[in-house]
N, C-alpha and C positions, 0 to 999 in steps of 0.2 A: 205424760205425767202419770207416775202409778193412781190409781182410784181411790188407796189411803188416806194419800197427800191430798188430794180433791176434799174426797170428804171432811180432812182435817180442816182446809180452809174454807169449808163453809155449803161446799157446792154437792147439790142432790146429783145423783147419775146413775145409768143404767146402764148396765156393763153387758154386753154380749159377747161373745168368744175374741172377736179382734175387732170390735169398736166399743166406743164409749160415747154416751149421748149424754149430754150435760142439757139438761131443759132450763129456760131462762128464768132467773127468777130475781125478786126486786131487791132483797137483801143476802148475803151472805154474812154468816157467822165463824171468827176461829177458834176452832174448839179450845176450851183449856181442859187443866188436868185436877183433878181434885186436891189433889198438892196446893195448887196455885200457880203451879212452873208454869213457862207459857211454851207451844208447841215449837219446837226446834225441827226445822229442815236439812237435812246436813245430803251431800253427794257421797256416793261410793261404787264401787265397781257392781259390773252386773253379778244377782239378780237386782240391785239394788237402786235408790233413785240415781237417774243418769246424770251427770254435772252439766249438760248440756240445757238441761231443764232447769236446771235452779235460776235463772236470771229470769225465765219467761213465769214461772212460781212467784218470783219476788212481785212480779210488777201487778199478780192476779191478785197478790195479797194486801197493794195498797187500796184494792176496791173493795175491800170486807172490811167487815168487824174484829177488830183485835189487833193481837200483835203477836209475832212472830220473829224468831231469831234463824237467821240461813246462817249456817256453816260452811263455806266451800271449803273442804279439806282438801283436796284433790290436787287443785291450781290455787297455785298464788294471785293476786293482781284481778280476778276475772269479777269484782263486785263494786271494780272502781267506776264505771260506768252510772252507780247509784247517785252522784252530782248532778247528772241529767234530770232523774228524775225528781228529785228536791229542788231542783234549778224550775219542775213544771208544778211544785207545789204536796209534793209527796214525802211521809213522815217517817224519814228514814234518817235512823244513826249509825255509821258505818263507823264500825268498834276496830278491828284492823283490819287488814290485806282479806283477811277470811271469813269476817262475819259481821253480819249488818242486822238490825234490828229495825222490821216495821210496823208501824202504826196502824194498822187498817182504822178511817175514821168511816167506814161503809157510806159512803157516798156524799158524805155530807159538808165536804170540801172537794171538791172536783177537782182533778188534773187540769194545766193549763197549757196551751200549747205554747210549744216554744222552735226555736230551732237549736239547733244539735248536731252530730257529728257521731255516726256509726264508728267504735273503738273494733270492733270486729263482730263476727257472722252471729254469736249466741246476743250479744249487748243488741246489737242492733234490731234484730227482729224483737227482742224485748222491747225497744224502745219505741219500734211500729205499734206495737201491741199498744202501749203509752200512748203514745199519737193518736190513735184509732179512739181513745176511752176519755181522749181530752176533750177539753170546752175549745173551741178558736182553732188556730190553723198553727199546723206544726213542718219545719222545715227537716227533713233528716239528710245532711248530706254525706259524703261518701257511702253513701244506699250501694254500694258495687261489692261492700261489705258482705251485706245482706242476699247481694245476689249472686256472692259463691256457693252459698247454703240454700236458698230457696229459690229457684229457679219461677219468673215472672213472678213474683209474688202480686205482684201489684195488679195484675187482671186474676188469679185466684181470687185475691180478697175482692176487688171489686164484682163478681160473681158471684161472691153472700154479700154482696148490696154494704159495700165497704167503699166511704167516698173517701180515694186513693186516688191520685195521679203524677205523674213523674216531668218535672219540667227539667 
C-alpha cells in the first residue's frame, strides 16, 4: 500500500528505502479535507495505487475513524465480497459494482467472526485480514483461493503470533 494512503487512513509509519514500519497504535484517524469531502481511494495503473490493494485498504479502514469512499475503476465486480464483511458487522455501503463507502467507527463496534467463502485471491486474503481483527472464531472456506496468491499464508501469519489454523 503506497505510504499516502497509510497516512491518509490514519496510520503513523516510517518509510525506509524498500520497507515500511507501521508501529502499533491504539487509534487511527481518516483524514478529511477542509472542504469537507471525505478521502476517496480510487485503483490505477502503476506509478499509482495497485487495485490489487484496494480490498486489503478497505478492510484497514473499517478499523479507523472515519469514512472513506474506494473506487475500483479498474475491474468490475471485485468489491462485492463487502457482504462478508457487513455480514461480520462492518459499516459499509456498497453504491455500485465500483464503489463502496466505509464507516470507520475506530474500534468501537468490533468485527465478528463469521464463516465465509473466499470469491477469489485479493477478497479473500482481505477477508483473513477480517478474520484475524475479529471478536469469536471465523470460518473462511475455499482458503485454496487465497493460496494461489499467498503461498502457506497460514504459518507466516502464525509466526507474527497470528492464532490461524487450517482444518
Amino acid at each position: 500500500m503506497h505510504s499516502r494512503h497509510l497516512c491518509q487512513t490514519g496510520h503513523r509509519n516510517g518509510n525506509s528505502k524498500d520497507n515500511i514500519h507501521i508501529p502499533a497504535q491504539e487509534h487511527y484517524k481518516i483524514q478529511r479535507f477542509l472542504t469537507g469531502d471525505i478521502l476517496t481511494i480510487y485503483d490505477h495503473p502503476w506509478p499509482g495505487f495497485t487495485p490489487d490493494l484496494v480490498s486489503i485498504a478497505l478492510v484497514v479502514a473499517t478499523q479507523a475513524k472515519g469514512t472513506v469512499l474506494f473506487h475500483q475503476k479498474m475491474f468490475e465486480s471485485r468489491l462485492f465480497f463487502t457482504d462478508k464483511l457487513i455480514d461480520m458487522g462492518a459499516q459499509i455501503v456498497l453504491c455500485d459494482p465500483h464503489r463502496a463507502v466505509v464507516v470507520g467507527l475506530d474500534k468501537q463496534s468490533s468485527l465478528r467472526g463469521n464463516t465465509m467463502s473466499s470469491p477469489d485471491i485479493r477478497a479473500g486474503l482481505a477477508l483473513l485480514i477480517a478474520a484475524l481483527s475479529a471478536q469469536g472464531k471465523s470460518i473462511i472456506q475455499n482458503s485454496e483461493q487465497i493460496d494461489r496468491g499467498y503461498q502457506n499464508i497460514d504459518i507466516r501469519l502464525q509466526a507474527l503470533g497470528a492464532n490461524i489454523k487450517r482444518v
